[in-house]
C-alpha positions in Angstrom: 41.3 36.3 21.8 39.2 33.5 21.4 35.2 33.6 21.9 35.5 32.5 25.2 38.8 31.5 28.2 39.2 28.9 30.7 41.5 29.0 33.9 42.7 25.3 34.0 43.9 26.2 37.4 40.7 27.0 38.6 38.3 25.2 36.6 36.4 22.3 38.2 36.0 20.7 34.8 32.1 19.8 35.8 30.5 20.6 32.2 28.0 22.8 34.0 28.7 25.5 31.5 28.1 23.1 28.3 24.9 21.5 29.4 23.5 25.0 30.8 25.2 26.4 27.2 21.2 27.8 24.6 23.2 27.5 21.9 25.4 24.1 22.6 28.2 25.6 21.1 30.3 24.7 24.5 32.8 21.0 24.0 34.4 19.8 26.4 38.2 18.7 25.9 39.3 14.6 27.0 40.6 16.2 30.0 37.0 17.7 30.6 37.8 21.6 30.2 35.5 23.7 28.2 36.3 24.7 24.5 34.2 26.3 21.9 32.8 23.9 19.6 33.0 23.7 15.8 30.6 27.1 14.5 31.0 28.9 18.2 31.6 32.2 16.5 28.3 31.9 14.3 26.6 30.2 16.7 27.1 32.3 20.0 23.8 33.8 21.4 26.0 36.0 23.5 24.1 35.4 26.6 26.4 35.0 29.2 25.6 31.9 30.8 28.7 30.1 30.8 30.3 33.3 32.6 27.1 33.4 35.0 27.1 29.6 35.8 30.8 28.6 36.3 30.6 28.3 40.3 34.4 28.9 40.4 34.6 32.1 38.0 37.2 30.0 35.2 36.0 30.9 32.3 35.8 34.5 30.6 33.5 35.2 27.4 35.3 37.9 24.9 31.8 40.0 24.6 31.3 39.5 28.6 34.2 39.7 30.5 34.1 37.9 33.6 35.5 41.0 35.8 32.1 42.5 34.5 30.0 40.7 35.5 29.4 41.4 39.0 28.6 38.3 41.9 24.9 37.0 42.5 24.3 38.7 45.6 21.7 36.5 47.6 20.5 38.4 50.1 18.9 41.2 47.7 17.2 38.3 46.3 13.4 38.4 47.3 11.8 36.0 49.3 8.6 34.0 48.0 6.3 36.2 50.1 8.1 39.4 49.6 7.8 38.7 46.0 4.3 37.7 45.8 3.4 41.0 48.2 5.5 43.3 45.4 3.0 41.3 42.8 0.3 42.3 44.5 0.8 45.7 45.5 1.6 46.7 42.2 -1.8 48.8 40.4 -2.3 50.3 37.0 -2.1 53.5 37.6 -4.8 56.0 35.8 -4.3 59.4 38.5 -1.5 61.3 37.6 0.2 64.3 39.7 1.2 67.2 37.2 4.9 66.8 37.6 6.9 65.2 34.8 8.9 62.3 35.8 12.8 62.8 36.5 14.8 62.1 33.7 17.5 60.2 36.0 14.3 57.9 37.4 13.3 56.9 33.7 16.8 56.2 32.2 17.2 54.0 35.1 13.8 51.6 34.8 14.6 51.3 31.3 18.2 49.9 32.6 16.6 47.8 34.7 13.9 46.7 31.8 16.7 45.7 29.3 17.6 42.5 31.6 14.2 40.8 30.3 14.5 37.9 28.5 14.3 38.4 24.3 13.8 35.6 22.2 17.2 34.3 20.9 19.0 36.9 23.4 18.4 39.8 20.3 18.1 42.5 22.6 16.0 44.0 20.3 14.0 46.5 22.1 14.2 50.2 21.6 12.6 53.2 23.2 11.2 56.3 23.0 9.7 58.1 25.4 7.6 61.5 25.2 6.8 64.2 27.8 5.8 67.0 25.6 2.3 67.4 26.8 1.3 69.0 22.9 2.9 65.8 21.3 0.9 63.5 23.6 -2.5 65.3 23.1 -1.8 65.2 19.2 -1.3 61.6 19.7 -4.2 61.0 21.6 -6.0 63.0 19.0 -5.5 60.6 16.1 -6.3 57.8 18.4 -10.0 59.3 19.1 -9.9 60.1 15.0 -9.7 56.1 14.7 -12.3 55.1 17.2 -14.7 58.1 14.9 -13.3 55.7 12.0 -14.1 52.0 14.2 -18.0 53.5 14.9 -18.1 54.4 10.7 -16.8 51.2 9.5 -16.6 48.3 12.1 -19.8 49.5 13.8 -20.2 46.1 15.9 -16.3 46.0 17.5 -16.8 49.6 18.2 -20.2 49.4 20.1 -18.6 46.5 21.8 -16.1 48.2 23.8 -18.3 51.5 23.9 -16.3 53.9 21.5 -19.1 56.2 21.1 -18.9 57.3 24.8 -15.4 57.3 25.1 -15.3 59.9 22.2 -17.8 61.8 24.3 -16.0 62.1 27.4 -13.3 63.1 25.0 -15.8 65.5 23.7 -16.2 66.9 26.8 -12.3 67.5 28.0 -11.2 64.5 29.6 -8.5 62.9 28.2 -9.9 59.0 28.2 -6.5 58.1 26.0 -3.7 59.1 28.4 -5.6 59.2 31.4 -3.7 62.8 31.9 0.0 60.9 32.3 2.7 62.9 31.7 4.6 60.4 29.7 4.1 57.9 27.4 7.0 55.4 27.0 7.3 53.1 23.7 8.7 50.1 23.1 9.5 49.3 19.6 11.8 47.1 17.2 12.5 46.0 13.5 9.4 44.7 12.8 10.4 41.9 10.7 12.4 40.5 13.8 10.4 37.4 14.7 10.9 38.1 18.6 10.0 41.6 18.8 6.8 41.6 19.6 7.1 39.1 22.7 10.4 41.2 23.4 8.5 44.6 24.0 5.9 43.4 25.6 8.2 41.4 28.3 10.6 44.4 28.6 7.3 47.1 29.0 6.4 44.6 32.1 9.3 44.8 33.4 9.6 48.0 33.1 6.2 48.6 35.1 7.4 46.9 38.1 10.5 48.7 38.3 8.6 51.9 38.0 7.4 51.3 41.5 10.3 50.9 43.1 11.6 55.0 41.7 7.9 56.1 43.1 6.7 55.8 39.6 3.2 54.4 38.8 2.2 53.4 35.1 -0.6 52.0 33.0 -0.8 50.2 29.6 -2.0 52.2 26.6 -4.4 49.8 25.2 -6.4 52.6 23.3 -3.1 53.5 21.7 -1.9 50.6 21.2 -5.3 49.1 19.3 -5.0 52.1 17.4 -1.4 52.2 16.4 -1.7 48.7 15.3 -4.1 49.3 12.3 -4.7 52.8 11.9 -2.3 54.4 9.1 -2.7 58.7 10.0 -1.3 57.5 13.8 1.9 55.1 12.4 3.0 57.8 10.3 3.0 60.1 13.3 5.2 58.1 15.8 8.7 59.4 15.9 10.1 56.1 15.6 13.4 54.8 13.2 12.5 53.3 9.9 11.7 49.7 9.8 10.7 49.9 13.5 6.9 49.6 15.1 5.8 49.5 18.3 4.7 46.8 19.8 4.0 48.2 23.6 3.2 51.5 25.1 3.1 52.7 28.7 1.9 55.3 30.2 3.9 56.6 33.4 3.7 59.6 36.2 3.7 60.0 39.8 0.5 58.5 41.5 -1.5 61.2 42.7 -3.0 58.7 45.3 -1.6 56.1 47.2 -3.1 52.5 47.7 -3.3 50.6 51.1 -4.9 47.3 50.8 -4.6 44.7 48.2 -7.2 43.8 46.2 -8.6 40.1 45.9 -8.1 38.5 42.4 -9.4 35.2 40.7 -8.0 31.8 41.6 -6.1 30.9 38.5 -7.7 28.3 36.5 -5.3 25.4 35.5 -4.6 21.9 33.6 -2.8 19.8 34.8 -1.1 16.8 32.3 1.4 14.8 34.1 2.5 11.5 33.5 
């Protein structure tokens, strides 16, 4: 079969699926139907656009077969408001009930996460997640180890964002790393693919929203993540494949409180540059 099909009884021979084509790797015949271009094979991005574009369903991509690749249903589509209330109601989440997340509920946001857009359509990102509760404090161990190493030999950064008192409160018993969650999802890739980090982050986003729509709630790892990025004794320690980093970790439980208003934010500041 050929990289891609088109149903000359069907087709409407508009172009619409070569101009809306990443790679331009769609020609068009004299007659006007589709065909793949010189270097298709190589060139293919395998996104699915053609397939997702043509408005009469004529052509049919070998990797993406038209019969699966289900209708645009508008009427699950969001409405402006709706969307920008779903925006707004969304909160970090730092309050965690003692219950470990459902298996089912987790396999499913990270479905859900693995539509976001990665650069060059690589679908690069990878996951891990942990809910062992002796793993995650061993992890959040090292983590307090490298802010003890921060106030010891980068003094000033460490002052700055108060290190020394959240080692105390660690100190203490509270667990200032994982704010007590019962999971800590990763989001990694070959770290010598140019597009993972943006990839991660995008898909951990993603994956936050769609957490609160499975009654989830989650928070970004930010002490983690500073400390995964440059302290050695922690790298070693995630169970990730070789060649892979992490590039984006969230935290994730059921909310042990529920929120009722929404909060105000800053008016966004913007230039504009038109002609």
């Amino acid at each position: 079969m050929e990289l891609f099909q088109v149903n000359r009884k069907t087709c409407a021979r508009d172009g619409i699926c070569a101009a809306t084509c990443p790679a331009q790797i769609i020609a068009l015949t004299e007659e006007g139907y589709p065909q793949p271009a010189e270097g298709a094979e190589e060139l293919c991005i395998r996104c699915g656009h053609c397939v997702a574009v043509c408005p009469t369903a004529s052509l049919t991509h070998r990797d993406m077969p038209l019969e699966q690749c289900p209708s645009l249903d508008r009427n699950l589509l969001p409405t402006q408001e709706q969307c920008e209330h779903f925006f707004r109601a969304r909160r970090s989440i730092r309050t965690y009930k003692d219950e470990i997340p459902d298996p089912d509920r987790i396999q499913r946001i990270i479905e859900m996460a693995r539509y976001a857009p990665t650069g060059h359509n690589t679908q690069c990102v990878e996951w891990t997640v942990i809910g062992d509760r002796s793993e995650l404090n061993s992890l959040a161990e090292l983590v307090v180890d490298w802010m003890r190493w921060m106030i010891q030999n980068m003094p000033q950064m460490a002052s700055a964002v108060h290190m020394d008192k959240t080692i105390a409160r660690w100190d203490e018993g509270e667990d200032v790393i994982f704010r007590g969650a019962p999971m800590l999802i990763l989001a990694h890739a070959n770290k010598d693919l140019p597009p993972a980090p943006a990839a991660c982050t995008i898909a951990t986003a993603y994956l936050e929203l769609a957490a609160t729509t499975v009654g989830l709630g989650g928070c970004w790892a930010g002490y983690f993540m500073a400390a995964a990025g440059n302290y050695q004794p922690l790298q070693e320690e995630l169970p990730l494949p070789q060649g892979n980093k992490c590039f984006a970790a969230m935290m994730i439980g059921y909310p042990r409180y529920s929120y009722h208003r929404l909060p105000l934010r800053k008016l966004p500041s913007i230039t504009w540059r038109m002609s």
